[in-house]
C-alpha positions, 0 to 999 in steps of 0.5 A, a space after each residue: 264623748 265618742 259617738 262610735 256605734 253609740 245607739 240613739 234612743 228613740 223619742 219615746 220615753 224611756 221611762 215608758 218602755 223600761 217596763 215591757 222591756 224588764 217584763 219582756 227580758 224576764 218572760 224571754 230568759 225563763 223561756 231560755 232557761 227552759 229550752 237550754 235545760 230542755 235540748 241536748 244529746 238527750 231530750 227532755 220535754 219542757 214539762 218534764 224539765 220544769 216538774 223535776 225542779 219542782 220536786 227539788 224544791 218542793 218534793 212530792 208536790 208532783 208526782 214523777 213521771 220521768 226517769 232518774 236518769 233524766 232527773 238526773 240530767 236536768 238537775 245536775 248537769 243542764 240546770 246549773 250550767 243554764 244558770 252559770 251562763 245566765 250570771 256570766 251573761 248578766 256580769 259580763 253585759 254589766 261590765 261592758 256597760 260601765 267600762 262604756 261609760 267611765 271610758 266614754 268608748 263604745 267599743 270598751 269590753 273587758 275581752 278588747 280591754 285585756 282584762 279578761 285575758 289577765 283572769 285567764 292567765 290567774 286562772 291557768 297559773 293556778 290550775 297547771 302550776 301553783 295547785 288549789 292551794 285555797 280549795 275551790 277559792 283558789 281559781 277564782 282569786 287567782 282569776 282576779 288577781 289576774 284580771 285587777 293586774 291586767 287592768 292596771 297595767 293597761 292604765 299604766 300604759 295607756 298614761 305613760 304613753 300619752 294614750 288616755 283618747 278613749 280610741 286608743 286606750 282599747 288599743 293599748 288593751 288589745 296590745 296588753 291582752 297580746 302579750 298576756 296571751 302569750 305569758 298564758 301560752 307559756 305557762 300551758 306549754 310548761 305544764 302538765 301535759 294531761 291537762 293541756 287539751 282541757 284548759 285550752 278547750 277551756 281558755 275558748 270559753 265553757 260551761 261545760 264543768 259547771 257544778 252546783 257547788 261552784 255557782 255560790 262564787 259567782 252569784 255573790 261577786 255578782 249580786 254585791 258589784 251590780 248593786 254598788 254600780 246600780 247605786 253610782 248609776 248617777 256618776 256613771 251618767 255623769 261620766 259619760 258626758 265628760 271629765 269636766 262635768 263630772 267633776 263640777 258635780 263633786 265626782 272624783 274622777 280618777 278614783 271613781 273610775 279607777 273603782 269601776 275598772 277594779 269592780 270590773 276586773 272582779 267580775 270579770 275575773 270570777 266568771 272567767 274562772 268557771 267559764 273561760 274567756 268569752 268574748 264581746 258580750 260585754 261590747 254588744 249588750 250595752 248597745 242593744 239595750 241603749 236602743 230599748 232604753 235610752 242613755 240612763 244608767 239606771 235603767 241601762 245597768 239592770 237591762 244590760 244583766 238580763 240581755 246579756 244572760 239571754 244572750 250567752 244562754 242562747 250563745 251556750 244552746 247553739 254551741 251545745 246543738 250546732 255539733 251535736 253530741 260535741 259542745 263547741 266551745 262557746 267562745 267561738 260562738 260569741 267570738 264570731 257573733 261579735 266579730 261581726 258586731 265589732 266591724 257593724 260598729 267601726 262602720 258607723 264611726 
């Protein structure tokens, strides 16, 4: 296995420390949750915040000492774009974790590895060229559909060209992700004008048109993959040790990663289509959460999901405070964060 950047876990135990880190990571995200509802162009006390989600859930339990304006605020614009960033947080954070381990290469990420640029590229055929002809299923699939050839194709490849290493197969995907980039950048300069300036702003990645009723999508996609990797943590444990290994324990190889990679790409490819492309969450999380909790896929895969939504909540408040009133596309955001993660991990090869 390739130790590049790969985190070492301390000699305490990492049953011991599973727990504060869990209860730790949930007490951080709901302080996230409430401070990105909380700042903006408009301020909202973090009192306020949390009375109008709870008259929404419970109505008249108290009563209301704040505008309609502001209610309207927290409830129809903020809270469901917090939320949205925390489950494209927590599905990209999962998808850079099992990628790692079938690929026993730190440095996999579903940006590096191409896969998300092929959802971009569904997800922009579908929004400039081939319409919602599925309603609002219509991107999303479109988005996967994109992902799932992307990630095919890099498989192709990396086999055909005698690239399988575990270095040179994130070569190949950065290769991939070129020339899907490229197919995308065609695809905008055919298309309907008036729309460009908002799919680019929207391949940099944005939370920005997040809507109660999109987020049914992406918390189901997430809910079901994270269960099924949950439950093939023992094989993702066994992968990162070896082929061999993994074989002698009755696990069929090829097809089990083949698995991950598709689960990977339906992940990554729903939250691309409402987020855009978001870069390197997946690549810094699951290093972060191995030094908190050692190796264990079991404990790797549920702490990766909620690193990595506090990270892209915390990314999506910076984006939306650093030029304020303007949002700053969040992938600029997590593209120069991880930058500078990605060179602090080639240094330690």
């Amino acid at each position: 296995m390739t130790d590049i950047g790969l985190a070492r876990p301390s000699s305490r135990s990492p049953d011991r420390r599973l727990g504060p880190v869990i209860i730790g990571g949930f007490l951080i995200l709901l302080m996230s949750v409430s401070v990105a509802v909380s700042v903006g162009a408009i301020s909202v006390p973090i009192t306020t915040v949390w009375g109008v989600i709870t008259n929404k859930f419970s109505p008249g339990l108290i009563d209301p000492d704040w505008s309609q304006g502001r209610a309207a605020i927290v409830w129809d614009i903020r809270f469901p774009r917090a939320l949205l960033a925390a489950m494209v947080g927590a599905g990209l954070g999962l998808v850079g974790a099992s990628l790692q381990a079938v690929t026993r290469n730190p440095l996999a990420d579903p940006h590096l590895l191409g896969i998300s640029s092929g959802g971009a590229f569904g997800a922009i055929l579908a929004l400039l060229h081939t319409g919602l002809f599925l309603g609002l299923l219509t991107v999303p699939l479109m988005a996967f559909v994109g992902a799932l050839g992307a990630t095919l194709l890099v498989l192709v490849v990396s086999r055909f060209s005698g690239a399988a290493s575990a270095d040179r197969l994130v070569l190949v995907g950065v290769a991939v992700s070129f020339i899907i980039m490229a197919g995308a950048n065609i695809l905008i300069f055919l298309g309907d004008q008036r729309a460009t300036h908002t799919v680019v702003f929207w391949m940099l990645g944005g939370l920005g048109l997040a809507q109660w009723s999109h987020l049914a999508y992406p918390l189901v996609i997430l809910i079901f993959c994270s269960g099924w990797l949950w439950l093939r943590s023992p094989d993702l444990n066994a992968m990162t040790i070896g082929d061999e290994t993994a074989t002698t324990l009755g696990i069929p190889v090829a097809r089990f990663r083949l698995e991950v990679f598709v689960t990977g790409a339906l992940i990554t490819g729903v939250m691309v289509a409402f987020s855009g492309i978001i870069g390197f969450v997946g690549l810094m999380v699951p290093h972060i959460v191995r030094l908190l909790v050692g190796g264990d896929y079991r404990r790797v895969l549920p702490t990766s999901a909620l690193f990595g939504a506090i990270f892209l909540l915390w990314a999506d408040i910076v984006a939306r405070t650093i030029m304020a009133p303007e949002d700053m596309p969040i992938g600029i955001v997590t593209g120069l964060i991880g930058g500078l993660f990605f060179v602090w991990v080639l240094g330690r090869k």
